[in-house]
C-alpha positions as YAML, in Angstrom:
chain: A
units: angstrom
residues:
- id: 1
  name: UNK
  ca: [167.32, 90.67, 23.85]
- id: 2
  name: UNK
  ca: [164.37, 91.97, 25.39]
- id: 3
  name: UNK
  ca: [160.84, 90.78, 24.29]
- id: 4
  name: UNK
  ca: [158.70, 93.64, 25.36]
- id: 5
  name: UNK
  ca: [158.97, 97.30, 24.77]
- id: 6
  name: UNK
  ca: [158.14, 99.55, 27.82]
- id: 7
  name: UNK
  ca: [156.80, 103.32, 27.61]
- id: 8
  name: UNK
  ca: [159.94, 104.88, 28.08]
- id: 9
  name: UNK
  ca: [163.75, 104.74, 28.72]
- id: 10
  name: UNK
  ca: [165.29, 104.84, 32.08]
- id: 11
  name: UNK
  ca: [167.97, 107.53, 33.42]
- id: 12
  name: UNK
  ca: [171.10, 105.22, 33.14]
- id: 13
  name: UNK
  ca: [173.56, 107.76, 34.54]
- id: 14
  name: UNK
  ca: [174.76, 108.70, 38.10]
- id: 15
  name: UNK
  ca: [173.90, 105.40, 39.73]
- id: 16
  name: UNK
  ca: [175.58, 102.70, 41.73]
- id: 17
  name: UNK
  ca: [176.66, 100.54, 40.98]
- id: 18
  name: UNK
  ca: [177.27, 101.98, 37.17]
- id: 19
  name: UNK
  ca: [174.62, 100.55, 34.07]
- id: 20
  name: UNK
  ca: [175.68, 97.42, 32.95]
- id: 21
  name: UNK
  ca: [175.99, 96.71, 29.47]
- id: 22
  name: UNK
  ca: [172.53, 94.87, 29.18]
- id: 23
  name: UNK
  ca: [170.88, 97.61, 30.53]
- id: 24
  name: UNK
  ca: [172.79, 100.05, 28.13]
- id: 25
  name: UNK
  ca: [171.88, 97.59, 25.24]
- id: 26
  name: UNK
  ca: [168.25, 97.48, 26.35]
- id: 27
  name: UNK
  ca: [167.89, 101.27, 26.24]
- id: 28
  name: UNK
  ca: [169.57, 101.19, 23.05]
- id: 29
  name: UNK
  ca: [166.97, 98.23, 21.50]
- id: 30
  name: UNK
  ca: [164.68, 100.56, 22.89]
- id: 31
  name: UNK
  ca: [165.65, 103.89, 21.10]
- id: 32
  name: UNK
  ca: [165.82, 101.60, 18.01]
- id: 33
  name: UNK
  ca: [162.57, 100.35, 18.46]
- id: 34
  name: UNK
  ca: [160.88, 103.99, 18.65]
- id: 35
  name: UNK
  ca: [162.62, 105.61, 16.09]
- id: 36
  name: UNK
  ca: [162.10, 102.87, 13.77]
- id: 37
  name: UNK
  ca: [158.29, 102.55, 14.60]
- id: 38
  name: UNK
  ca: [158.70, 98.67, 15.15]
- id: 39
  name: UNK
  ca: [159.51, 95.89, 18.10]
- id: 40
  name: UNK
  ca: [160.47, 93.39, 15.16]
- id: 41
  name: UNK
  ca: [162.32, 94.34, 11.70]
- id: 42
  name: UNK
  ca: [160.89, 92.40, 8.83]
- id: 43
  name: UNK
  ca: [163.91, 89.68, 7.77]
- id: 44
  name: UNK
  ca: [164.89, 92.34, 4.97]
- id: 45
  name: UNK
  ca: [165.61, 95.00, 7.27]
- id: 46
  name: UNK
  ca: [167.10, 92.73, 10.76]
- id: 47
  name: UNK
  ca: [170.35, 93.79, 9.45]
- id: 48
  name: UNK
  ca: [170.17, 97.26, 9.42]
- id: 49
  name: UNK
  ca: [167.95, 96.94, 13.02]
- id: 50
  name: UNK
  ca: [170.84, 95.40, 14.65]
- id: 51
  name: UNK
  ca: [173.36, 97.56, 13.79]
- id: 52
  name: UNK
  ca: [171.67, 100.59, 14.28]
- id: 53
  name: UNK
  ca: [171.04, 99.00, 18.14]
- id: 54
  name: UNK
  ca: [174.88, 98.17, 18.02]
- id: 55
  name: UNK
  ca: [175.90, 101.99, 17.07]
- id: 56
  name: UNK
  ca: [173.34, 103.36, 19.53]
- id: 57
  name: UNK
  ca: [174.93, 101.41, 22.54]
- id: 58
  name: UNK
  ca: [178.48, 101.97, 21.70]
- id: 59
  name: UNK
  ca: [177.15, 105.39, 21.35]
- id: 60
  name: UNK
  ca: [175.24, 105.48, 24.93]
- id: 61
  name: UNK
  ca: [178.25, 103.65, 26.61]
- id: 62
  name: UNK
  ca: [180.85, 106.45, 25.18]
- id: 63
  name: UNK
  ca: [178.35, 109.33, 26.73]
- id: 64
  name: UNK
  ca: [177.59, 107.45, 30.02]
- id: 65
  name: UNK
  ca: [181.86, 106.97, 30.27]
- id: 66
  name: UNK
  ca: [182.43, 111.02, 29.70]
- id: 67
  name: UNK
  ca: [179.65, 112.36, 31.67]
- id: 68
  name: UNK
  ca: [181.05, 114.28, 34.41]
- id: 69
  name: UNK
  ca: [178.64, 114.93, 37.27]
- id: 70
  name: UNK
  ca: [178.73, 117.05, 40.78]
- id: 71
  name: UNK
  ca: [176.32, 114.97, 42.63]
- id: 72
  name: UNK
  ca: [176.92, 112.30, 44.36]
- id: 73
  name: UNK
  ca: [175.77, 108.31, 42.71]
- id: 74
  name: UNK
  ca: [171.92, 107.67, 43.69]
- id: 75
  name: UNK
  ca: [171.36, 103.91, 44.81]
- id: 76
  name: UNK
  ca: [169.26, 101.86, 42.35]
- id: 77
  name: UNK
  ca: [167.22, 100.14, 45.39]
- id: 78
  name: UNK
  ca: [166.44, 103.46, 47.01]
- id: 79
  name: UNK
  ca: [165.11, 104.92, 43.54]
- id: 80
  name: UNK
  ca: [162.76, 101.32, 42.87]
- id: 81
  name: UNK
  ca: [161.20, 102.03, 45.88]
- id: 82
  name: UNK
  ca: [160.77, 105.75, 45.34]
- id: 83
  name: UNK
  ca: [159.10, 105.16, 42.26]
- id: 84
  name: UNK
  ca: [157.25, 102.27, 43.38]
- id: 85
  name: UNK
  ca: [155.69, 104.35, 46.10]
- id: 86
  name: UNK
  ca: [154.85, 106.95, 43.06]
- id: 87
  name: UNK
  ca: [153.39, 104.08, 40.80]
- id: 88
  name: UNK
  ca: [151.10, 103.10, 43.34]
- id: 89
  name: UNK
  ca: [149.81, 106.77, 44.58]
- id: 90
  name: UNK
  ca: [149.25, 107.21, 41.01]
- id: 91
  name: UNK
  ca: [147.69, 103.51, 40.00]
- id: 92
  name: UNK
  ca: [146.99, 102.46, 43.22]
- id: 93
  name: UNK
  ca: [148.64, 99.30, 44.96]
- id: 94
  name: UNK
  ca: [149.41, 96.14, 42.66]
- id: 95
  name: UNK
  ca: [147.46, 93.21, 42.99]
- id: 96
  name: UNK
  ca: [148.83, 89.98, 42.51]
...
């Protein structure tokens, strides 16, 4: 599972090669996570938590399979660098 919870979801349709299923549950944990107002559940409600992340990426893996789309995949490398370029005119470059 993922240990951090970033600002927003990503687009995980039209690419190639197709989201994998950690990235669909990660969007999913994600959703969870904002809707529910929380990156941990208390023990009472972890049961609840993880099916509700379970429903939501069964749910996001039906949609992403019966999407139909016109345009042609985008390429995952060619979009990081895209909006790497746009993180840094916006932030400035990244120091290490």
């Amino acid at each position: 599972m993922v240990e951090f919870m970033c600002r927003n979801i990503r687009v995980l349709n039209n690419f190639e090669p197709p989201a994998t299923e950690d990235e669909i549950e990660a969007a999913a944990l994600q959703y969870v996570r904002k809707v529910a107002g929380m990156t941990r559940p208390a023990a009472v409600n972890q049961e609840a938590f993880d099916a509700a992340v379970a429903a939501v990426t069964e749910a996001t893996r039906t949609l992403l399979d019966n999407l139909v789309t016109r345009t042609p995949p985008r390429d995952r490398k060619i979009e990081a660098a895209r909006a790497k370029a746009r993180a840094e005119q916006r932030y400035g470059p990244r120091s290490a």
